[in-house]
N, C-alpha and C positions, 0 to 999 in steps of 0.2 A: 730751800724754797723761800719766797720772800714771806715776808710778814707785814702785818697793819699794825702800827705803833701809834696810833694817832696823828702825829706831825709829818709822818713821814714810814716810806717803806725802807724796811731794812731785810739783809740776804743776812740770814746764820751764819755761822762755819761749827759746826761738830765735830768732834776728837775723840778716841778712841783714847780719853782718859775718866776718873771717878767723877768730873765735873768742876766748876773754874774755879771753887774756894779751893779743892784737893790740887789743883794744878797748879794753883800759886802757891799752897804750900808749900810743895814739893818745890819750887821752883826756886822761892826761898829758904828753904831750908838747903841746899846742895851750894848757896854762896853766902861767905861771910859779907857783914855789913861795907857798905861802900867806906872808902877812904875820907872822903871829902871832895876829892879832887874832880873839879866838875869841866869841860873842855866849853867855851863858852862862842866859839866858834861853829859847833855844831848842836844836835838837836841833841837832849834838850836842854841843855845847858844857853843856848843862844836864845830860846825863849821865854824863858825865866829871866833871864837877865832885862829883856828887854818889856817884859810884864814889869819889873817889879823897879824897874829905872823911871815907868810911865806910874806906877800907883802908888811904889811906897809900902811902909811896913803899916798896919800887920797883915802878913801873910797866913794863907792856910795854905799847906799842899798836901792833895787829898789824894790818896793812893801812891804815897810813899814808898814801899815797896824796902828795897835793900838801903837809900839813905841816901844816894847820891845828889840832890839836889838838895832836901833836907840838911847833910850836913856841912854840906858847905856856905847855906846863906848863915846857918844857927854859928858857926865862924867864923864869920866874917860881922859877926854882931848882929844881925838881924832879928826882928820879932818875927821868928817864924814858928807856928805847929806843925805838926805832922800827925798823920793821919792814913793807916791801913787795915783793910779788915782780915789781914792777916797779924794773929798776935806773936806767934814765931817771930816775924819779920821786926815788929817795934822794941821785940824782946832784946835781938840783935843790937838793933840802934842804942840801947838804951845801957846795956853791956860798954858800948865804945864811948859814948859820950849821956855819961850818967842826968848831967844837968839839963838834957833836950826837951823839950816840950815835945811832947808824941803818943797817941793812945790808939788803940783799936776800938775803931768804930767802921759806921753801917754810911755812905753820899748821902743813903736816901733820910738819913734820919739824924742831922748834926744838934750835938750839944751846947748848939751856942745861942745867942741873942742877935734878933736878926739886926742888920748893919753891923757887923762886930769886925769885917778884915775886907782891906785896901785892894788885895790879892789875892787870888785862888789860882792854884796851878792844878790843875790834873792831867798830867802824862798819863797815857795807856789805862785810863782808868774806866769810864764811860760806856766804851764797848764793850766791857767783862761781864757789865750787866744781861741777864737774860731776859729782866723783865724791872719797871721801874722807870729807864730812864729818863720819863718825864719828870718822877718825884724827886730825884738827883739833880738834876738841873733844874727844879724849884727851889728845891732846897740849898744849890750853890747860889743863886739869885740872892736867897732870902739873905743869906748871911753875908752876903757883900753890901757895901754902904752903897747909896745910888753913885754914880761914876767910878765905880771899882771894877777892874777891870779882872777877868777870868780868861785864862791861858790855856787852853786845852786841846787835846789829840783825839782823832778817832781814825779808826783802822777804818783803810778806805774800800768802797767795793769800786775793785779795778780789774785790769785784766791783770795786774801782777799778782794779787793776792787770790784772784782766783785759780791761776795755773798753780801756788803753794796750796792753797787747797786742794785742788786735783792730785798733786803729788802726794801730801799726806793721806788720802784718801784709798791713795793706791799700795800705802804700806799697809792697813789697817786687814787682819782676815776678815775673811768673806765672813759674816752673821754677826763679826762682835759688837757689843753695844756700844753708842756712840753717843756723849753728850754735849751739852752745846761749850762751847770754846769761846769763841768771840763772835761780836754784831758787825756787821759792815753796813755801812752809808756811803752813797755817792756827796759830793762835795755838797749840789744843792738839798740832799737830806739832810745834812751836817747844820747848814744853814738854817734850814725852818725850825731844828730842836730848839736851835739856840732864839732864832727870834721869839716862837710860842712860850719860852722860859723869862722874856722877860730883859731878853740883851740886844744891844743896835752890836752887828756884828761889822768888825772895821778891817778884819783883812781873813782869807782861808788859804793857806800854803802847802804846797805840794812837796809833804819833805821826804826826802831817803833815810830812815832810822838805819834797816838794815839792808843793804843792796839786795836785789834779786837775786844775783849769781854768787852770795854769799850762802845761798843752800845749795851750792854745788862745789865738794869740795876740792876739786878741780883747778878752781879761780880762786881758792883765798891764799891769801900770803904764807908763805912757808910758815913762820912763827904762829898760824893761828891751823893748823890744815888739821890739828885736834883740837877740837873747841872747846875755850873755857868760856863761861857767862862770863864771869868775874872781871877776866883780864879782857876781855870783847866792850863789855862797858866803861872801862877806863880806857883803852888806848883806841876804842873805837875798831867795827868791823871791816878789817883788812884785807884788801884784795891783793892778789898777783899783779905785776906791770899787765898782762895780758886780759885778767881780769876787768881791771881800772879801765883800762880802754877802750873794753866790751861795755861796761858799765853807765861810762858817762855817754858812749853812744847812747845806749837804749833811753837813757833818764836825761841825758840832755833834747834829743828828739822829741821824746813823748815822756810830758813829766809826769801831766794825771793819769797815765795808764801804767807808770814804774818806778811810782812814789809806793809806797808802801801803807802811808798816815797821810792825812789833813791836819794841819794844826790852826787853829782859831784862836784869834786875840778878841775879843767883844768886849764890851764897856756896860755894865749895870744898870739899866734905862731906871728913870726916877720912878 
């Protein structure tokens, strides 16, 4: 059912899991920390690059997660943090590359001084929120210097991520309890968060993280037809020739109804 968030209405999604701290633990704890190795061609590798080409160091990237954007900029020199509020996961990071700047912490509540970083990325982070994400996005504001630009995704509400919804929905037994999972927004909701927070938003993109027909195992490429996260995030989610084809029809046709995320580049009004 939708909700009133102040800026804008957003639709749930609920999961017949303990709730979204327990689901990202769980999520990261079943994959070792990333490689490094980040594909700068696709998402999000392609938008990082291109935040952080426009702002410059210092970077924060907030909801870090397994590393893979984190440890690629913190090698290739960069002043980047990192930041998740899963501590499992920074645990991980901090195991492969001992000298990372990286802590567990809370969007809604950062330990810094405000203007302190050039950059802010948040992948997948935003909609995990159940509740807050006005004080998140004040709070990504405050700690950006004015003209710093904030890079960010939000799960879209579309018709593709509603039919994955419908389908998880329909593995779930009939009475079990369900808690909230992730927030969707349409494009123009996505939009008003970010202007009422204080940013001139300069482009919203309709990206494919992970294809549609890649929750049907039917369509992925032989080498992926048992899924690993691990190996799915580095060489990227793999379709069948048959797959692919099906694929770029649907998402070349109709991009904001089989895109999966919005991703937002905005700039830090003074």
């Amino acid at each position: 059912m939708p909700l009133r968030t102040g800026a804008a209405t957003m639709r749930n999604t609920y999961r017949s899991h303990g709730g979204t701290h327990e689901y990202w633990e769980d999520r990261w704890e079943r994959i070792p920390a990333d490689d490094g190795e980040l594909n700068l061609n696709r998402y999000p590798g392609k938008f990082a690059q291109e935040a952080i080409q426009t702002g410059g160091d210092p970077i924060l990237e907030a909801g870090c997660g397994a590393g893979r954007v984190l440890i690629h900029y913190h090698r290739l020199g960069h002043r980047i943090t990192g930041m998740d509020y899963v501590e499992g996961a920074i645990q991980k990071i901090k195991a492969l590359e001992p000298d990372i700047d990286a802590f567990a912490g809370d969007i809604r509540s950062l330990p810094f001084d405000d203007a302190s970083f050039s950059v802010l990325l948040a992948f997948g982070l935003y909609h995990s929120l159940e509740k807050g994400i006005e004080d998140a996005l004040n709070e990504s504001r405050r700690v950006l210097r004015p003209g710093g630009v904030l890079c960010a995704s939000m799960r879209a509400d579309n018709l593709q991520n509603r039919i994955v919804d419908w389908l998880a929905s329909r593995k779930s037994p009939p009475g079990e309890t369900k808690n909230f999972h992730k927030a969707n927004y349409t494009r123009s909701e996505f939009v008003a968060l970010l202007q009422d927070a204080g940013f001139s938003v300069e482009s919203v993109r309709y990206v494919e993280n992970m294809p549609f027909l890649y929750k049907f195992k039917i369509f992925r490429h032989a080498k992926q037809a048992v899924f690993d996260e691990h190996a799915a995030r580095s060489e990227g989610y793999r379709l069948s020739p048959l797959g692919s084809f099906l694929q770029k029809c649907l998402y070349g046709l109709f991009p904001s109804a089989f895109c999966n995320i919005n991703v937002a580049i905005a700039i830090a009004k003074q």
